[in-house]
C-alpha positions as CSV (number, residue, x, y, z in Angstrom):
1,X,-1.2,6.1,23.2
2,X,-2.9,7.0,26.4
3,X,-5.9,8.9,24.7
4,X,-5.9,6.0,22.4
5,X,-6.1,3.8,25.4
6,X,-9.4,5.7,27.0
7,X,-11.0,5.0,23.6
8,X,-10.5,1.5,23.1
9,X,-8.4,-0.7,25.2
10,X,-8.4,-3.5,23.1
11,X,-6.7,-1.9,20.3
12,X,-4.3,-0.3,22.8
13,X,-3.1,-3.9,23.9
14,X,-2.9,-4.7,20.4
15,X,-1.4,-2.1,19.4
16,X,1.6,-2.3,21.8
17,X,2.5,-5.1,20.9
18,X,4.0,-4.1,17.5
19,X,7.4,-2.0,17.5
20,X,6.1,1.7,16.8
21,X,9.2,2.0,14.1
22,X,6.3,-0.5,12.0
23,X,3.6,2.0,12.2
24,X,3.6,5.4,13.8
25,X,5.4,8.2,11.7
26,X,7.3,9.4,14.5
27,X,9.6,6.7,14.5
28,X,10.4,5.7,11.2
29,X,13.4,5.8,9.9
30,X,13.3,8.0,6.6
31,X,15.4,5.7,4.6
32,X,12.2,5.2,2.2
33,X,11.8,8.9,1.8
34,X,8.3,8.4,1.9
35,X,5.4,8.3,5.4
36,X,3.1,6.1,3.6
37,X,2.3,3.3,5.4
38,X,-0.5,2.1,3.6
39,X,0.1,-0.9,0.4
40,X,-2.0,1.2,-2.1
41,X,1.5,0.8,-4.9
42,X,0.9,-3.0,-4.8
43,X,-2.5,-3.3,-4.4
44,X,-2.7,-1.1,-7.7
45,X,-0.6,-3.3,-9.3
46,X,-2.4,-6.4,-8.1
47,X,-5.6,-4.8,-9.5
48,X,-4.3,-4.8,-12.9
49,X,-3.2,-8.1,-12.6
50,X,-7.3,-9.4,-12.0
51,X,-7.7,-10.0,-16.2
52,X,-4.3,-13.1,-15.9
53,X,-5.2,-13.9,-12.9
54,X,-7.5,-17.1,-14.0
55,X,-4.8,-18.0,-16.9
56,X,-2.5,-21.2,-16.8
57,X,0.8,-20.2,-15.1
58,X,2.9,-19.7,-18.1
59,X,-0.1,-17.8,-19.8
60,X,0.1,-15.5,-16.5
61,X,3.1,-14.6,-16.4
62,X,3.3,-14.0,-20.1
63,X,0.4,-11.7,-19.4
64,X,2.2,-10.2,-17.0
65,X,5.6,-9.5,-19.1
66,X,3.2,-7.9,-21.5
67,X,1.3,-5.6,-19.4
68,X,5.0,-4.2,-17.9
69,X,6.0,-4.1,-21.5
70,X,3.3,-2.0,-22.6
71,X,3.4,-0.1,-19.2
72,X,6.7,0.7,-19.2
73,X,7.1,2.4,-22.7
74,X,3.7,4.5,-22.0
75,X,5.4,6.1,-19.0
76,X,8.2,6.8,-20.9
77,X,6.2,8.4,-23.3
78,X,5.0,10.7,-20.5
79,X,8.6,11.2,-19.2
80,X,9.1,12.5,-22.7
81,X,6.1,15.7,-22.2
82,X,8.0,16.9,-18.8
83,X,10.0,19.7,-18.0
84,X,11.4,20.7,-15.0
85,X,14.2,19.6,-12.7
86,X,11.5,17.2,-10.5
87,X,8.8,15.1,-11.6
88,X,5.2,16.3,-12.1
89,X,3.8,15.2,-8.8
90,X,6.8,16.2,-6.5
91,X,6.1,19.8,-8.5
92,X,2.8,19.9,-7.8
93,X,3.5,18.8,-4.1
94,X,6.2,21.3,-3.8
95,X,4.1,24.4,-4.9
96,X,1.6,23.2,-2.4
97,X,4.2,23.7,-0.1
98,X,5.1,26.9,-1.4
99,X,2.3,28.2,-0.4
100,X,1.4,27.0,2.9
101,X,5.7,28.7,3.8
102,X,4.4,32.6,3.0
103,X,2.6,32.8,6.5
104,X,6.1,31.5,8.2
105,X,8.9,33.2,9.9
106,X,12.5,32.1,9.5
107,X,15.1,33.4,12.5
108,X,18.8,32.9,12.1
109,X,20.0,31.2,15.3
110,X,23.7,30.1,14.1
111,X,25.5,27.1,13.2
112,X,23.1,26.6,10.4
113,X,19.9,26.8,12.4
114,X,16.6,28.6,12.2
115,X,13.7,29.1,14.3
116,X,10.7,29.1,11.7
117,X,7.0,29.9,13.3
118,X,4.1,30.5,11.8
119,X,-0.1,30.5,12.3
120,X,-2.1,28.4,15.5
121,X,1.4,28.8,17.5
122,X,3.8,26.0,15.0
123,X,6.9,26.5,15.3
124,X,9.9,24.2,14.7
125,X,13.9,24.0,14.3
126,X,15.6,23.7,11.3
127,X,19.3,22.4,10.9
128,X,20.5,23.2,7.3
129,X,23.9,21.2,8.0
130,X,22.2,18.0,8.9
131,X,18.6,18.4,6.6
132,X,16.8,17.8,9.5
133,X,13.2,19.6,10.7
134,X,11.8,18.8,14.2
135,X,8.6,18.0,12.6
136,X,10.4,15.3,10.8
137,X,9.0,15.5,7.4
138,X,11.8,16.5,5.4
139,X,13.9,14.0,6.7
140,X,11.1,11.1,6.4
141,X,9.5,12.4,2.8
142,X,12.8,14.1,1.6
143,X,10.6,16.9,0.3
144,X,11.9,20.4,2.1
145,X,8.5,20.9,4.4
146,X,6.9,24.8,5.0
147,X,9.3,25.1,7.6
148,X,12.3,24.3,5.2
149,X,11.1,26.4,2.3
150,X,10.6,29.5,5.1
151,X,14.2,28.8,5.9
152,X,15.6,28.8,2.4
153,X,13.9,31.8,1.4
154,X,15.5,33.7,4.4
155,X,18.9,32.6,3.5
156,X,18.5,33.9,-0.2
157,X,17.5,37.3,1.4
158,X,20.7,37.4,3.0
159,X,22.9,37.0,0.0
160,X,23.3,33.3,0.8
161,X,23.9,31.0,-2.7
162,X,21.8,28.4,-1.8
163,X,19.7,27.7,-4.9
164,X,16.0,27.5,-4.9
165,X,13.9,25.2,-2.8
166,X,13.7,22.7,-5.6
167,X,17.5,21.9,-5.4
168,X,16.6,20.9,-1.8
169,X,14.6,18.0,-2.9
170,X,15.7,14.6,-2.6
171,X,17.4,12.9,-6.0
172,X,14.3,10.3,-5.6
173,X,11.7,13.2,-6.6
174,X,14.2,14.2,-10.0
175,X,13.0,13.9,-13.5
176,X,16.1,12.3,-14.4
177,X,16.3,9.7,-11.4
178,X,12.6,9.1,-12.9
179,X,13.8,8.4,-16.4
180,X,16.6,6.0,-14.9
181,X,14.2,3.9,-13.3
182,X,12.1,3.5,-17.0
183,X,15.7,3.5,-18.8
184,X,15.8,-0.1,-19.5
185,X,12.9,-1.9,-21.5
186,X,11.6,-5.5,-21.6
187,X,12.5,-7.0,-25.0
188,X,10.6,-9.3,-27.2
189,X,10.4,-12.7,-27.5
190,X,9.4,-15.5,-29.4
191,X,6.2,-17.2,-29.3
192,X,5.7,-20.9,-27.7
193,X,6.3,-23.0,-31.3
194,X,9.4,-21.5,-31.5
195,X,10.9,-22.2,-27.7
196,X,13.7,-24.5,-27.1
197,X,12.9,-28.1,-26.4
198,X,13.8,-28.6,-22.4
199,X,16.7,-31.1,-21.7
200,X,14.8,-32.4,-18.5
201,X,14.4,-36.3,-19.1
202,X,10.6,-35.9,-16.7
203,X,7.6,-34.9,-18.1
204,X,5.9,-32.1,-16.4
205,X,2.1,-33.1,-16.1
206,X,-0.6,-31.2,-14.5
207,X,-1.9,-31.4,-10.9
208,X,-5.6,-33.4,-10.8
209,X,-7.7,-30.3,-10.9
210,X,-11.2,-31.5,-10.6
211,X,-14.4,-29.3,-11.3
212,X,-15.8,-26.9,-8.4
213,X,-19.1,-25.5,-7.8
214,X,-20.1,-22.0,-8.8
215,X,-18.5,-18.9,-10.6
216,X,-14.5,-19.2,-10.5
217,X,-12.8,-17.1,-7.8
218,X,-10.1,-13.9,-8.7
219,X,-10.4,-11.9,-6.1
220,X,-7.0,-12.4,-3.8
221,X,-7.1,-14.0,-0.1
222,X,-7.5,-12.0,2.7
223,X,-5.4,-12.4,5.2
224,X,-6.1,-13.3,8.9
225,X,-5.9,-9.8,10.0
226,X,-8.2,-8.3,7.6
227,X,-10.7,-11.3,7.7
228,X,-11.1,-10.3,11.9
229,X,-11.8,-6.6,10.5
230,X,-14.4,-7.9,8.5
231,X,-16.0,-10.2,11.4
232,X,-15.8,-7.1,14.0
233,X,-17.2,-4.1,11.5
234,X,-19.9,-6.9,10.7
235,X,-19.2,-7.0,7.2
236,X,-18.1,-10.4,6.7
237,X,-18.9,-12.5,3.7
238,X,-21.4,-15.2,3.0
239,X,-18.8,-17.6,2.8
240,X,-17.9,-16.0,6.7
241,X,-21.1,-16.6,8.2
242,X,-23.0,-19.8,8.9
243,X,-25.6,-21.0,6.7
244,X,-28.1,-23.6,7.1
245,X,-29.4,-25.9,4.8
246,X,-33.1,-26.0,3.9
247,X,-33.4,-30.0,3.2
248,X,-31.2,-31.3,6.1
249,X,-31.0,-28.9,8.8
250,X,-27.4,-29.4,9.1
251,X,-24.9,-26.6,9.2
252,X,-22.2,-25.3,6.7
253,X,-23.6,-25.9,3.6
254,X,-26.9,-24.8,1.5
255,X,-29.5,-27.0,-0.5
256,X,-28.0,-26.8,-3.8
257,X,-24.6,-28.1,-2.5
258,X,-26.7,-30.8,0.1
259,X,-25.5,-34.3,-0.5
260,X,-28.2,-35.6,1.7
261,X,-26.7,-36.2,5.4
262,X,-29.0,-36.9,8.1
263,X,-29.7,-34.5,10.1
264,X,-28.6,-34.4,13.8
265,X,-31.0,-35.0,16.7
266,X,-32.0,-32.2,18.4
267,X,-30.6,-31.8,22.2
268,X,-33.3,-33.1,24.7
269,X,-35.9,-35.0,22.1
270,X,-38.1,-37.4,23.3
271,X,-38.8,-35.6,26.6
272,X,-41.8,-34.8,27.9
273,X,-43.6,-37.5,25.9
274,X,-46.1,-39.6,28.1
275,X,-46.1,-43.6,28.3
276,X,-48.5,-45.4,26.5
277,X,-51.1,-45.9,29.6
């Protein structure tokens, strides 16, 4: 926070202000089992939501039910190709891992702890009891970090049952806590003709919707937050900036949209003009 502070005050204040367990990876709590704190899983999501976005509401969400439907029989398609006691990804991450723990150093210090160094002087405790690395990232991501793998390997050298690294990995990474999570499907339905009649004695009728100028909008709203990064990287919208119009002179709207207000008197006309001698 203090070199953070030298480089920009302003977002040091800012900053400050929110509780460090909402943002900093040192203090969050590893209950998700995962140090992303970016929205990129519902913005995804949200992207392939842009083709029902337009839709009536029932149309939506029928669009919706669909896409899931679809989406969640194709994944368990793909559940169907793997093999392996973790999911594709958390293999691949893991033998990533893998690799990086052959230049580290595990050191038996009792009551299930190591010392584990390795290259540009890192070096870190283990506890095998409590699953916990002082760099934190097992314990946030649930995947066994370099340090953790080092660790295992050194106890398997010693004669110590303790499985391969992959049995270290948090149930959340399995293949078959994966195929729970797809296990139950979306069923079929009926289509509108064939719905049952609603009970409710008031007619639903819809809102006065009247016709707006220009292309209809699908992108989502921004939120204040990200409209103020916009405005300070200087990449705010047309819609952000002010625009004069050419027939008028007034500001806030353009020509095409001009409905013909007067324009306002300059500040300070009719000075300077000389009486009629």
């Amino acid at each position: 926070m203090e070199e953070l502070k030298k480089l920009n005050k302003d977002c040091y204040e800012w900053l400050k202000k929110i509780p460090p367990q909402h943002w900093s990876r040192s203090h969050f709590t590893g209950r998700a089992h995962s140090d992303v704190i970016l929205n990129n899983l519902c913005e995804t999501f949200n992207g392939k939501l842009n083709e029902g976005r337009d839709k009536p509401i029932i149309t939506c969400l029928e669009f919706i039910r669909e896409y899931l439907m679809k989406k969640i029989v194709n994944v368990e398609k793909a559940i169907g190709k793997c093999t392996g006691p973790l999911t594709p990804t958390a293999m691949q991450t893991l033998e990533n891992i893998k690799k990086k723990a052959e230049d580290y150093r595990s050191v038996f210090c009792g009551n299930g702890k190591y010392q584990v160094s390795g290259p540009w002087m890192d070096q870190c405790a283990v506890d095998v009891v409590q699953q916990t690395c002082s760099c934190r990232k097992w314990e946030l991501t649930g995947m066994p970090c370099k340090h953790v793998v080092a660790t295992i390997w050194e106890m398997r050298k010693n004669s110590k049952d303790v499985g391969i690294p992959e049995t270290w990995v948090h149930e959340v990474y399995w293949l078959k806590t994966w195929k729970q999570m797809y296990s139950f499907k979306i069923e079929p339905i009926n289509g509108r003709s064939m719905w049952e009649k609603s009970v409710c004695p008031t007619t639903l009728v819809p809102p006065k919707h009247g016709v707006t100028i220009g292309r209809p909008k699908k992108k989502r709203r921004k939120s204040a937050y990200e409209i103020d990064d916009m405005v300070k990287g200087n990449s705010a919208s047309r819609i952000l900036q002010s625009v004069t119009c050419s027939k008028c002179n007034n500001i806030g709207h353009n020509a095409r949209s001009c409905k013909g207000q007067k324009a306002s008197a300059p500040s300070g006309s009719g000075k300077g003009k000389g009486k009629a001698g």
